[in-house]
BATORLUM-843741 format. One line per field, with one value per residue (C-alpha): x, z, y; residue in three letters; residue number from 1. Coordinates in nm, 4 decimals. Example, Ala and Ser with C-alpha at 12.3 -4.5 7.8 and 13.67 -1.06 7.14 Angstrom:
REM BATORLUM-843741
X	c(1.2300  1.3670)
Z	c(0.7800  0.7140)
Y	c(-0.4500  -0.1060)
rest	c(ALA  SER)
nr	c(1  2)
REM end
This chain:
REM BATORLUM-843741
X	c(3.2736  3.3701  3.1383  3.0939  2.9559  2.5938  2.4677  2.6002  2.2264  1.8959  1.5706  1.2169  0.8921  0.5885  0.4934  0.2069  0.3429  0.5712  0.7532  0.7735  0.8842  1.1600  1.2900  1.2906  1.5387  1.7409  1.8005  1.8517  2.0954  2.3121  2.2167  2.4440  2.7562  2.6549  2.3943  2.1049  1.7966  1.5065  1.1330  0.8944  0.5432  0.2914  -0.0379  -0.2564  -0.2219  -0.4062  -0.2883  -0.4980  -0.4736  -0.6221  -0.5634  -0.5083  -0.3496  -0.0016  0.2061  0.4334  0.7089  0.5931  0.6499  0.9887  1.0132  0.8704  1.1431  1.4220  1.3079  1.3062  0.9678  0.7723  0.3705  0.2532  0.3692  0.2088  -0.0598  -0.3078  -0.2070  -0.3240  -0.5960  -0.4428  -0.5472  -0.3625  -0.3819  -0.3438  -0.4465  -0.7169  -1.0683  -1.1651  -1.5606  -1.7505  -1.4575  -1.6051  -1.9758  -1.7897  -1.9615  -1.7043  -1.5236  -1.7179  -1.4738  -1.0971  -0.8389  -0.4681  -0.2408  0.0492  0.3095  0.4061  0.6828  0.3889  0.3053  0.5227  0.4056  0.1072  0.2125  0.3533  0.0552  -0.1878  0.0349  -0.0069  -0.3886  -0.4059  -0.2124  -0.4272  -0.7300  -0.6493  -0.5235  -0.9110  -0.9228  -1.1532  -0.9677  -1.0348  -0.8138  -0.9311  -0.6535  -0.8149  -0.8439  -0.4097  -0.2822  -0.3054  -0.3502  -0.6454  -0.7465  -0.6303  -0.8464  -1.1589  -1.1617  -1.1221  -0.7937  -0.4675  -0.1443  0.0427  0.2487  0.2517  0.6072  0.5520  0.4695  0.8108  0.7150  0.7308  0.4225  0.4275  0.1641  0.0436  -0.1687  -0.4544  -0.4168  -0.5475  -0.2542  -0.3158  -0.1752  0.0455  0.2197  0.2368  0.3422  0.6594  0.6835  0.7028  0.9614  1.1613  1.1867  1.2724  1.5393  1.6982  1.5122  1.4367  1.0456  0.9804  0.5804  0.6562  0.4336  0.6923  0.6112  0.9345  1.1736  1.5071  1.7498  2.1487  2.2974  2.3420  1.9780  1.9877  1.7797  1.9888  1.6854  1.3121  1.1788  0.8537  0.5373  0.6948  1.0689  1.2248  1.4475  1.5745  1.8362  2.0045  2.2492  1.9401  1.6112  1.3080  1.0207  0.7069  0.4611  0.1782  0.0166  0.1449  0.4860  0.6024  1.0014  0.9869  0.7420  0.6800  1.0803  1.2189  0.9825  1.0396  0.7910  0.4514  0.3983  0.0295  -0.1176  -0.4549  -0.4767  -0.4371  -0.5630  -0.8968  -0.9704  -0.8887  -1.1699  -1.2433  -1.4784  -1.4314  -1.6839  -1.6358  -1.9047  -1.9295  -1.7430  -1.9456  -2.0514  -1.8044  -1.5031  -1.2658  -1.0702  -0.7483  -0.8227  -0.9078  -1.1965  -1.2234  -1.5902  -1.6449  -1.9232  -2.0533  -1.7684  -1.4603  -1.4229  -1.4905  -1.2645  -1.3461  -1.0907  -1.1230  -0.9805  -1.0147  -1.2001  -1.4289  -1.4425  -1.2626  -1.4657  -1.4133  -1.5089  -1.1910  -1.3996  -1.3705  -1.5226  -1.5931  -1.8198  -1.9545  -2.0377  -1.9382  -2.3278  -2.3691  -2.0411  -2.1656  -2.4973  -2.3758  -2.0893  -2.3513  -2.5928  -2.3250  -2.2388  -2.5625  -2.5246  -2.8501  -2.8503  -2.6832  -2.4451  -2.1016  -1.8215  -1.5154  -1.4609  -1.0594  -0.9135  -0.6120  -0.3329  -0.2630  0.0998  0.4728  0.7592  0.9593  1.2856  1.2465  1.6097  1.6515  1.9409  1.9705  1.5760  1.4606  1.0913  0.8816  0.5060  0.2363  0.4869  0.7090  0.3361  0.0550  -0.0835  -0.4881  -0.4779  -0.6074  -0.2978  -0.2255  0.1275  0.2055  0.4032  0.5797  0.7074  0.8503  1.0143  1.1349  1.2282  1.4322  1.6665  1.7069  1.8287  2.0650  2.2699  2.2285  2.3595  2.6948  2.7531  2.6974  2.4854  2.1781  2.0819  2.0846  1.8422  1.6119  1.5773  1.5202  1.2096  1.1054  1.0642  0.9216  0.6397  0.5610  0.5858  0.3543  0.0995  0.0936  -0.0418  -0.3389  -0.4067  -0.4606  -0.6961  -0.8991  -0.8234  -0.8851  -1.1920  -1.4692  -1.7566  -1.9352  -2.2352  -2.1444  -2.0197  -1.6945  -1.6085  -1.6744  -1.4095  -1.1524  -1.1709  -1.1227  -0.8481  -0.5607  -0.2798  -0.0801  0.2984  0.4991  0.5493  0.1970  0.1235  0.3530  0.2546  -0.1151  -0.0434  0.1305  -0.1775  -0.4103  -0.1591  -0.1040  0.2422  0.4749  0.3483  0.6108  0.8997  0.7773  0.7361  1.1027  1.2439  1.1405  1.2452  0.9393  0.9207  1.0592  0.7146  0.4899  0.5838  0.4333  0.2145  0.0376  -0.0113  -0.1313  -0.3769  -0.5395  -0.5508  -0.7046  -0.9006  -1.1113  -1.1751  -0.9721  -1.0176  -1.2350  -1.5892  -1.7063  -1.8682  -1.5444  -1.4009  -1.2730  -1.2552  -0.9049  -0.8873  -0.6817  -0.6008  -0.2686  -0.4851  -0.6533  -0.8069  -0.9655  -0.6058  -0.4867  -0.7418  -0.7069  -0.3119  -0.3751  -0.7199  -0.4690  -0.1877  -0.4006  -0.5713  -0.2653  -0.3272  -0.5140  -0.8295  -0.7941  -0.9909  -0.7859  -0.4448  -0.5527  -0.6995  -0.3702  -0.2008  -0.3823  -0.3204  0.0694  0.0324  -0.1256  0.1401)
Z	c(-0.6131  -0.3217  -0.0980  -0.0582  0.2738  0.3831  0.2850  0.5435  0.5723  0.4549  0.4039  0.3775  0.2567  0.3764  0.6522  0.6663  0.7013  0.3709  0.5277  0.9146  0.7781  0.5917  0.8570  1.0965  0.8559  0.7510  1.0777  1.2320  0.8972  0.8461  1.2045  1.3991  1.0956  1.0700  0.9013  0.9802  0.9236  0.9095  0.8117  0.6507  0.6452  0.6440  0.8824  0.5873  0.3583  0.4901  0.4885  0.2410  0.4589  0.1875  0.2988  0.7008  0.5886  0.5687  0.4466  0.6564  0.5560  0.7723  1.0909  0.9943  0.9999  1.3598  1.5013  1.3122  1.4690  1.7824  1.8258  2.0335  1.9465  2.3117  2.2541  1.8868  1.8117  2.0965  2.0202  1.7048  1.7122  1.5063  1.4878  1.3051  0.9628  0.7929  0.4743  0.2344  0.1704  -0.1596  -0.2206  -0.5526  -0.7754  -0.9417  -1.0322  -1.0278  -0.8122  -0.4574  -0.6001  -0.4743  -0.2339  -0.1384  0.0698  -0.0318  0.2987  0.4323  0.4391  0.7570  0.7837  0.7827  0.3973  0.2524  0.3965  0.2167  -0.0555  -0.3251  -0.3016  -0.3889  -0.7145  -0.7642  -0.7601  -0.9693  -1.2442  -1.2497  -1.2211  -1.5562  -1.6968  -1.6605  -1.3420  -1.0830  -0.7989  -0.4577  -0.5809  -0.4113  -0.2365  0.1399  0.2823  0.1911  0.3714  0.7362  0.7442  0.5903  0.8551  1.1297  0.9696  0.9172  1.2563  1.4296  1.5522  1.5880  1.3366  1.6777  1.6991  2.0292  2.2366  2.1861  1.8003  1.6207  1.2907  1.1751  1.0764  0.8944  0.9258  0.9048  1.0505  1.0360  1.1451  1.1353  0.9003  1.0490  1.4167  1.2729  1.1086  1.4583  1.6448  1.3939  1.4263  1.7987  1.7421  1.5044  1.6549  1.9893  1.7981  1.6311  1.3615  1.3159  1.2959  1.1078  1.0543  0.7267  0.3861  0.0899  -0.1485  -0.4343  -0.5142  -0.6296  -0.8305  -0.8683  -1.2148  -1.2841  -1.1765  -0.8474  -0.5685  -0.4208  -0.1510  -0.0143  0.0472  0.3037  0.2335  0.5880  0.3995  0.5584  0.3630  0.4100  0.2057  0.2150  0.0321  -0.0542  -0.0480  0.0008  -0.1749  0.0016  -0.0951  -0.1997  -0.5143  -0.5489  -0.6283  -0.5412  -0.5649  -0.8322  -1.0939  -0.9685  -0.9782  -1.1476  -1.4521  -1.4299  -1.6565  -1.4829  -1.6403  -1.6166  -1.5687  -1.6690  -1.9645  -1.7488  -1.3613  -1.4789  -1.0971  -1.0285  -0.7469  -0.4029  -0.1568  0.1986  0.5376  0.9455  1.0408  1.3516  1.4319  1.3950  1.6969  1.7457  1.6616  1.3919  1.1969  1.1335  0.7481  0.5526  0.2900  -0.0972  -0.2244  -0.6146  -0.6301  -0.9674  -1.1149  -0.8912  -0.5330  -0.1691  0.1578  0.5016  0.7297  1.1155  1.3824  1.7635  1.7209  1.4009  1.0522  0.7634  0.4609  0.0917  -0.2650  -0.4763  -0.8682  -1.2034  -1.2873  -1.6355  -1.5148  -1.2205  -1.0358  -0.6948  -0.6099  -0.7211  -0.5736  -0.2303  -0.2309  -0.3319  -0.0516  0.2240  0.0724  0.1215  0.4550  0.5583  0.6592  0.6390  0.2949  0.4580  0.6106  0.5681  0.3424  0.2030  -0.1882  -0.3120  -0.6325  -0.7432  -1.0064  -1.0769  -1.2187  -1.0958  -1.1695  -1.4592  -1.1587  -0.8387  -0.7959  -0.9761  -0.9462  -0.5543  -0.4868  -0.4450  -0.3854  -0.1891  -0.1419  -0.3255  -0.4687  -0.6374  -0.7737  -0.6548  -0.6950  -0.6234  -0.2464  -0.3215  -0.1762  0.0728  -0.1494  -0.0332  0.2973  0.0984  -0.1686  0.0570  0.2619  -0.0029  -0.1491  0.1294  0.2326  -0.1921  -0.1874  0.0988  -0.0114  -0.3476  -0.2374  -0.0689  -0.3569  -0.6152  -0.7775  -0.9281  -1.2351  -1.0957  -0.7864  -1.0812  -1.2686  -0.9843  -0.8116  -1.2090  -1.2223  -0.8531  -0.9508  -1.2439  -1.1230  -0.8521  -1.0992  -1.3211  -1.0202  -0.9450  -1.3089  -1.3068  -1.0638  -1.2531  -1.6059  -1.4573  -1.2404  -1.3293  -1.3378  -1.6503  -1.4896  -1.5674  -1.8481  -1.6121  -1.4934  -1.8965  -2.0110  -1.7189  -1.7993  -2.1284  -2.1083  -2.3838  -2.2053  -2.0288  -2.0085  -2.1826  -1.8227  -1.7353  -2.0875  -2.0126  -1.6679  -1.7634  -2.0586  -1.8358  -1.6160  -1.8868  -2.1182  -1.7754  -1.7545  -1.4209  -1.3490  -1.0248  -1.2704  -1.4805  -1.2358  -1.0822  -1.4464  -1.5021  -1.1538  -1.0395  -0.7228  -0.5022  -0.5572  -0.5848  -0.4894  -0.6935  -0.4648  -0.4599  -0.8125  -0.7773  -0.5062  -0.7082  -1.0327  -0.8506  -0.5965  -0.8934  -1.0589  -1.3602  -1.4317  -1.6992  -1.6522  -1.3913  -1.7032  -1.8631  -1.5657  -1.5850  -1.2157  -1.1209  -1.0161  -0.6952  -0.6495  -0.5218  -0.3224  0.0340  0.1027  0.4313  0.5615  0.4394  0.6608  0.9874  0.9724  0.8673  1.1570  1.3759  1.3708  1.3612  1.6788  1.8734  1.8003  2.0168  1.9030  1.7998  2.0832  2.3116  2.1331  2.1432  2.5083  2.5831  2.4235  2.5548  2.9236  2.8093  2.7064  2.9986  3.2259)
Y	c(0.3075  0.5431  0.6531  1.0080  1.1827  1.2516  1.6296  1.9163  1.9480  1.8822  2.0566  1.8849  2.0240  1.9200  1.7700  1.5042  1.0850  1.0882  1.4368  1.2801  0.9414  1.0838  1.3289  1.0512  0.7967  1.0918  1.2012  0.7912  0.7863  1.1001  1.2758  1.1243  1.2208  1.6242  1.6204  1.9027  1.8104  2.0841  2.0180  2.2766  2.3123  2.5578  2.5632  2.6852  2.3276  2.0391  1.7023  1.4626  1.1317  0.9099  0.5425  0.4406  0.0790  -0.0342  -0.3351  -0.5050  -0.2924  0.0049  -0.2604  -0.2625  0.1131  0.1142  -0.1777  0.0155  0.3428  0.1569  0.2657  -0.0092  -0.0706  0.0353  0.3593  0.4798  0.2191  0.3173  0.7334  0.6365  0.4559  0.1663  -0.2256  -0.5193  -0.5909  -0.9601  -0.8667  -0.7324  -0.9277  -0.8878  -0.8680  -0.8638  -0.8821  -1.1867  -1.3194  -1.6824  -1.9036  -1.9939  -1.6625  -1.4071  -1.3185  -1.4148  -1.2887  -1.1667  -1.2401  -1.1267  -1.3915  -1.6131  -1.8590  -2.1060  -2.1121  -2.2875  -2.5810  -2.5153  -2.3301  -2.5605  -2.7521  -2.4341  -2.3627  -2.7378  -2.7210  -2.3815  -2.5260  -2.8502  -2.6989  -2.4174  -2.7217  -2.8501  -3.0960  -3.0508  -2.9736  -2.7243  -2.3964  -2.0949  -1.9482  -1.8975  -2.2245  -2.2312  -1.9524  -1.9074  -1.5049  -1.5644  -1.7991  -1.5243  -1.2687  -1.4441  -1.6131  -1.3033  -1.3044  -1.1409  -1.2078  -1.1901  -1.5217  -1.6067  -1.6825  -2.0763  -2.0021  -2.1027  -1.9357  -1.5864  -1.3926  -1.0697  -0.8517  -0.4489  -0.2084  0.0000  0.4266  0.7456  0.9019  1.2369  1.0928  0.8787  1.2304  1.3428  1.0913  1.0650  1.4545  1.4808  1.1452  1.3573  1.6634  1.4597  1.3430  1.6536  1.7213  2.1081  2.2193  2.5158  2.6509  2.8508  2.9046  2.8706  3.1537  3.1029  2.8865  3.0382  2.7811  2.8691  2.9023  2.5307  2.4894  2.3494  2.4928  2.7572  2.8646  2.8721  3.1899  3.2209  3.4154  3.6372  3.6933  3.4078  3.2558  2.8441  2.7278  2.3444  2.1482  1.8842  1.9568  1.6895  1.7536  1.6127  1.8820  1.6093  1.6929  2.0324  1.8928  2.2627  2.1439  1.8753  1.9626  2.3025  2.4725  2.1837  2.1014  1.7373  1.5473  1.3579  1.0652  0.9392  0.6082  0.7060  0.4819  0.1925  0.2757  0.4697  0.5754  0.9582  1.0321  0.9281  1.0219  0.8965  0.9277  0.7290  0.4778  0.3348  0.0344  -0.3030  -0.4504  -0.7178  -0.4806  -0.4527  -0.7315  -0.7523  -0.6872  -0.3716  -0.4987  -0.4161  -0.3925  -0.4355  -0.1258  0.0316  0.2410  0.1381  -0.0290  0.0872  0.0435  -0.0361  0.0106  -0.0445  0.1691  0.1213  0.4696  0.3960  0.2716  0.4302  0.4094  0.5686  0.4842  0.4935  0.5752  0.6685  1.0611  0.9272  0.6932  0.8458  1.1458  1.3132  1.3083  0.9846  0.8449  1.0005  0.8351  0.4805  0.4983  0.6167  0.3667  0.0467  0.1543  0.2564  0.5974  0.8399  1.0423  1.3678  1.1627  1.4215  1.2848  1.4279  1.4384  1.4005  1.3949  1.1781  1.1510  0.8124  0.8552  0.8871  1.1631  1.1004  1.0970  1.0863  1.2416  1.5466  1.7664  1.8613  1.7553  1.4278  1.3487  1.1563  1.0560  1.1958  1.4848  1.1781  0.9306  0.8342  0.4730  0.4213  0.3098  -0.1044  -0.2416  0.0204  0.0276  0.4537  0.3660  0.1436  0.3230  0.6329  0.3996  0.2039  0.5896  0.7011  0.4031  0.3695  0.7257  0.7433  0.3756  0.5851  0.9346  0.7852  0.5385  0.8522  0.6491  0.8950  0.7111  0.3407  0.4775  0.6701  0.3761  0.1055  0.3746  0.3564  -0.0278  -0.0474  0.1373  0.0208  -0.3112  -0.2246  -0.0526  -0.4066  -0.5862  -0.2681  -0.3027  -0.6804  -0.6746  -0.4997  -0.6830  -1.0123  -0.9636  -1.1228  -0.8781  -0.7190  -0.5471  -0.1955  0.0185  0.0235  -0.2783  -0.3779  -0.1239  -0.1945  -0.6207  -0.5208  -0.3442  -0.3891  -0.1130  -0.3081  -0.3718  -0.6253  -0.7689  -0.8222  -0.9649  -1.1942  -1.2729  -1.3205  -1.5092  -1.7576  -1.8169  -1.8437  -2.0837  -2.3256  -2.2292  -2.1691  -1.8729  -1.8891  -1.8887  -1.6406  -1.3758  -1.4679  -1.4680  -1.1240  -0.9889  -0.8524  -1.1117  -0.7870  -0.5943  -0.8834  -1.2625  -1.5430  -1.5761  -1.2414  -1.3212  -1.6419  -1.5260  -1.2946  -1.4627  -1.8132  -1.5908  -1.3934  -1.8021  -1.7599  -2.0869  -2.2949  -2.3019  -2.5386  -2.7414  -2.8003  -2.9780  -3.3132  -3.5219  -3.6559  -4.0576  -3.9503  -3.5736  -3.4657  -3.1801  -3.3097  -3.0073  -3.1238  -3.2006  -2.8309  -2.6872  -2.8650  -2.7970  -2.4064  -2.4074  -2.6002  -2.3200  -2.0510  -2.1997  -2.0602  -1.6673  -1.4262  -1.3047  -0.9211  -0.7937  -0.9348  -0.8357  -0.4429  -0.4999  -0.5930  -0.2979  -0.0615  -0.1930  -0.1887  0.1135  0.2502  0.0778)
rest	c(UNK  UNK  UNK  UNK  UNK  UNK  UNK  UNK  UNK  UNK  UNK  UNK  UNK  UNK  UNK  UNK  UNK  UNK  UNK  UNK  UNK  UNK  UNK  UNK  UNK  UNK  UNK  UNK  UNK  UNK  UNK  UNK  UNK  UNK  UNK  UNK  UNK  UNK  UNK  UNK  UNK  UNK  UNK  UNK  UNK  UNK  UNK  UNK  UNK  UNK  UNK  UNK  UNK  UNK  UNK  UNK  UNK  UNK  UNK  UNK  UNK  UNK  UNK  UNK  UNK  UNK  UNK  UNK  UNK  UNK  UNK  UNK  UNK  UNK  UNK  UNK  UNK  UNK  UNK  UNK  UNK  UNK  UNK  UNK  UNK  UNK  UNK  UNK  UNK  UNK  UNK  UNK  UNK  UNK  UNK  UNK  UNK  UNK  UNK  UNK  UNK  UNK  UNK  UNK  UNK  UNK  UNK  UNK  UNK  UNK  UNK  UNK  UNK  UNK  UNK  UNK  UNK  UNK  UNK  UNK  UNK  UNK  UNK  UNK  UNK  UNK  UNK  UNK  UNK  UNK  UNK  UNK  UNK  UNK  UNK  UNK  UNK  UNK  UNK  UNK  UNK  UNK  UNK  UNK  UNK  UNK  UNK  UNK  UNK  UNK  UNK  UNK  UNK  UNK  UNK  UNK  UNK  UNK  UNK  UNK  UNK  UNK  UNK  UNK  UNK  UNK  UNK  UNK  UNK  UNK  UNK  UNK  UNK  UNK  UNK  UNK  UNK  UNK  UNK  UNK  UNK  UNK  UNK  UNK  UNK  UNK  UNK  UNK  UNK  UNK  UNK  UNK  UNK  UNK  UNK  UNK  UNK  UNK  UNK  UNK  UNK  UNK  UNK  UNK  UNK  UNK  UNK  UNK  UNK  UNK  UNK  UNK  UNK  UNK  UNK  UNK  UNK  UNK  UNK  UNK  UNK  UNK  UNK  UNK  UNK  UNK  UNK  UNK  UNK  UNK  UNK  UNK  UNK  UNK  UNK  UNK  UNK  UNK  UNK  UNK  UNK  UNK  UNK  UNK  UNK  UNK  UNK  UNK  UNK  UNK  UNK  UNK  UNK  UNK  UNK  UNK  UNK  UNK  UNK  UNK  UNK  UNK  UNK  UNK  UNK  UNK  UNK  UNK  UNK  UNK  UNK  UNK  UNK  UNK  UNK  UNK  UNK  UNK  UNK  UNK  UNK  UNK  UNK  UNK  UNK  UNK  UNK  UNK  UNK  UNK  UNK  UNK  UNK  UNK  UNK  UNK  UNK  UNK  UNK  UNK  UNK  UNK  UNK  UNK  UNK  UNK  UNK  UNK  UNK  UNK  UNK  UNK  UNK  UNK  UNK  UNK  UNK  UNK  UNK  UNK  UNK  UNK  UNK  UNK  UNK  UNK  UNK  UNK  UNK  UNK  UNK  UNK  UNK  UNK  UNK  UNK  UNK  UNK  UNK  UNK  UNK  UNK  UNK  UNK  UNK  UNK  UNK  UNK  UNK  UNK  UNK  UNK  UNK  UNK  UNK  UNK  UNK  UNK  UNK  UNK  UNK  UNK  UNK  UNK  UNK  UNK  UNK  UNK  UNK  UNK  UNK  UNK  UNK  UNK  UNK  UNK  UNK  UNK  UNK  UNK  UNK  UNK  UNK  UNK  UNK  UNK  UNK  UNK  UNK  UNK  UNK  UNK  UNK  UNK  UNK  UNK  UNK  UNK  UNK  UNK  UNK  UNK  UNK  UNK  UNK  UNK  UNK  UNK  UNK  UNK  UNK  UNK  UNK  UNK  UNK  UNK  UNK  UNK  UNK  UNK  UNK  UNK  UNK  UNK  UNK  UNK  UNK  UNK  UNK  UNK  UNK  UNK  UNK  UNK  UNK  UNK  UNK  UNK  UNK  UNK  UNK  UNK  UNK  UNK  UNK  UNK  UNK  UNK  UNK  UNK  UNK  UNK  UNK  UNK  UNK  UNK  UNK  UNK  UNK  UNK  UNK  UNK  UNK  UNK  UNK  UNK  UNK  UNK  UNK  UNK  UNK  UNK  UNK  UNK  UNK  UNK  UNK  UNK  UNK  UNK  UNK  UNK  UNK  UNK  UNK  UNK  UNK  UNK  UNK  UNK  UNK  UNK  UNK  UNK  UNK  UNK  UNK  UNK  UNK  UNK  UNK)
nr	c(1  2  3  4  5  6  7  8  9  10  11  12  13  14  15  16  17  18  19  20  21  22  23  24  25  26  27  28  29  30  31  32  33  34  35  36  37  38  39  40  41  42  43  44  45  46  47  48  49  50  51  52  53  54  55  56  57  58  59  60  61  62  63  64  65  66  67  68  69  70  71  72  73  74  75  76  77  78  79  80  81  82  83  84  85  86  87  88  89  90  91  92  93  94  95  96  97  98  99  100  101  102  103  104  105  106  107  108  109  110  111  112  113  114  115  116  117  118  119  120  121  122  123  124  125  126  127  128  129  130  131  132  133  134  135  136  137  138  139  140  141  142  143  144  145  146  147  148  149  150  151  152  153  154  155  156  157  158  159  160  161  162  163  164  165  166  167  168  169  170  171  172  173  174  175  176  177  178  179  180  181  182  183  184  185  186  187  188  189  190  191  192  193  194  195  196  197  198  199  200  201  202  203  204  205  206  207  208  209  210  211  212  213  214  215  216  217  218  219  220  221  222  223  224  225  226  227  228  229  230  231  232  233  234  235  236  237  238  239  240  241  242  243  244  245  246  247  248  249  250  251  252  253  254  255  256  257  258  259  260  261  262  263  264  265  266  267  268  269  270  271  272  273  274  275  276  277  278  279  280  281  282  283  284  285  286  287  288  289  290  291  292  293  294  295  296  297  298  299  300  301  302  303  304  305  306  307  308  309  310  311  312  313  314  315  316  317  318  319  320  321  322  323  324  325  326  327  328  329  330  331  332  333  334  335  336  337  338  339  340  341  342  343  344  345  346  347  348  349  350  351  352  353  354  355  356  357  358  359  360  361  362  363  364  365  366  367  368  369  370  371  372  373  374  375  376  377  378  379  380  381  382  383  384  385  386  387  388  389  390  391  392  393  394  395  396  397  398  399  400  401  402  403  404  405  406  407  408  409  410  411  412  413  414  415  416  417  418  419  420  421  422  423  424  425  426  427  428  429  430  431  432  433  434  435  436  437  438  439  440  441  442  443  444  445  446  447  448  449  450  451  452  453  454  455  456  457  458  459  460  461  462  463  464  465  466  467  468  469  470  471  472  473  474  475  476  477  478  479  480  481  482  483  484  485  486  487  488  489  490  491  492  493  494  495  496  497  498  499  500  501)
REM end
């Protein structure tokens, strides 16, 4: 297929983390072969911010940026991230909490030997299969320490970050616009499309008036370019992710710092983050409005985090869903303007990035329909995995969490997936025969499925004569290596005193 060139230029509305991250890999892309590259947004919309976590992925988008860690961690007030604790998922006895790791070049020496031990143990032998003591992110996090491999370390080790998404936006606006990338303060009051239905030009509440060959729309919610001038279809996930609310308020950080893991507490209609900053604690409670209200929400997030009863929190409503296409005509979108997937594994970052680099191989290559349909499957593969969480946990205390394990919408590829675990089959093979390992690995799956003890009852267990699991040698070899990492306080002391130099 020939490639065709970059747009003559480009305009992008919205600002907020999605906008900045999009200006700065158009501009690192097509900048440098024409293209202009302008970003919109007005001073009268606020930027939502839900979520301050990242996967590894949004490392990557830092190194290719060339942007180093001394000079935007410490700006905004960002730690390390391993991984996510889960808490209260699961009334199983040694499940009632378990931790989903980033990967390292260490696991698979430790790996094949955890599937080994899930499959026995669904199979009915009693044998150690909770997923922590396997992986050595887990081990980082819980012993206080830093997923920093040091320069005598020969292995790899992914890992993410925790930020306040408001600084983050700026820091990659004041990179942008450093770069080339046009800033423009401007509140868009119409959208005017061509005869063929493109979008011919932006017109300001003032009488400006911006026009582009493409257009970005990262509006958030509003979906001003996409939905709004466009009338592409939202499709809803509703049936299946039953969380639309969220209401978030800082704590104090605990008195030996923050870990390099954001935490996911089970609570009565839905699940509550902590997330820790160098400046403070993120917290929110991520619910369900039809079993719960704002009030109520409020009082049982200040209640878990112990903050007085007129504590001040922020209420925000979501729409758990994506755009029918991303890529529509002239427009494509990004962030919350493109779908918005509850914030339990920090998946947001992700997707635009994902989004962006997808679209501009796509643009040059011509190739609309392939890019639609690959954003399509990416995240609806990643809403399979939200939605097992909650279809597999093991809690029944509450007229939600006995709806959500019950329920029956769920894709032909998670059927399959689950049925797999539960039947004792290679659950490894059946998530690489479908093609889904590129959003999840088999070993996110196996994590959580292991992790919430989906597994006979402990009564139905049947001792092996010699098992092939020596879980007492798996931990001194994952301790050993972990041994070697800083602790976290020490890794951000040391950033900060780079940063300062």
């Amino acid at each position: 297929m020939i490639a065709q060139p970059p747009p003559r230029s480009v305009i992008i509305l919205g600002g907020g983390t999605a906008g900045w991250m999009a200006a700065n890999l158009l501009q690192k892309r097509w900048g440098e072969r024409g293209t202009r590259v302008t970003l919109i947004e007005s001073r009268d919309i606020g930027i939502i911010g839900v979520g301050e976590g990242s996967t590894p992925q949004l490392k990557a988008f830092f190194d290719e940026l060339g942007i180093a860690e001394s000079e935007w961690m410490g700006r905004c007030n960002a730690t390390y991230k391993a991984g996510i604790e889960f808490v209260g998922w699961s009334d199983q006895p040694g499940h009632e909490r378990y931790f989903h790791p980033f990967p390292t070049a260490v696991d698979p020496f430790t790996e094949a030997t955890f599937f080994t031990a899930t499959r026995l143990r669904r199979g009915g032998a009693d044998v150690a299969a909770h997923p922590d003591p396997f992986y050595l992110a887990a081990r980082i996090a819980r012993d206080g320490r830093a997923p920093l491999a040091p320069a005598n370390f020969p292995f790899p080790v992914g890992y993410g970050y925790h930020f306040d998404a408001y600084l983050v936006g700026a820091t990659l606006r004041d990179v942008a616009v450093g770069r080339g990338v046009a800033h423009e303060t401007a509140t868009i009051a119409d959208v005017r499309l061509d005869d063929k239905g493109d979008i011919a030009e932006l017109q300001a509440d003032d009488g400006r008036i911006f026009s582009a060959d493409l257009y970005i729309d990262a509006s958030g919610f509003r979906a001003t370019l996409i939905e709004g001038a466009l009338k592409e279809p939202h499709r809803s996930f509703s049936d299946n992710l039953f969380n639309d609310r969220a209401v978030v308020t800082p704590t104090a950080l605990p008195a030996d710092g923050a870990r390099a893991m954001t935490t996911a507490t089970a609570a009565s209609a839905g699940w509550i983050w902590h997330i820790p900053l160098t400046s403070r604690a993120g917290n929110g409670y991520v619910y369900s409005s039809r079993y719960l209200d704002p009030e109520d929400a409020a009082a049982e997030l200040r209640a878990h985090v112990g903050a007085e009863p007129d504590a001040e929190v922020r209420h925000l409503s979501m729409k758990c869903g994506r755009i029918e296409r991303s890529w529509v005509r002239n427009c494509l979108a990004v962030g919350l303007a493109q779908g918005f997937l509850e914030p339990l594994e920090a998946t947001a970052l992700h997707i635009v990035l994902a989004t962006v680099k997808g679209f501009t191989d796509a643009y040059e290559r011509g190739d609309r329909d392939g890019f639609n349909a690959a954003i399509a499957r990416r995240y609806e593969g990643i809403r399979d995995y939200i939605v097992c969480h909650y279809r597999t946990a093991q809690r029944r205390d509450t007229d939600y969490w006995r709806d959500v394990t019950a329920n029956d919408r769920l894709s032909d590829s998670l059927k399959r997936v689950i049925t797999a675990w539960f039947s004792g089959e290679d659950v490894e093979q059946e998530v690489l025969s479908q093609g889904i390992e590129g959003y999840y690995p088999p070993m996110s799956w196996h994590v959580m499925l292991a992790g919430y003890g989906n597994y006979p009852a402990a009564s139905r267990l049947r001792p092996l004569p010699a098992s092939p699991v020596d879980l007492a040698e798996v931990e001194r070899f994952v301790g050993g290596c972990a041994s070697n990492f800083p602790t976290h306080q020490a890794a951000l002391a040391r950033l900060a005193e780079a940063e300062a130099a």
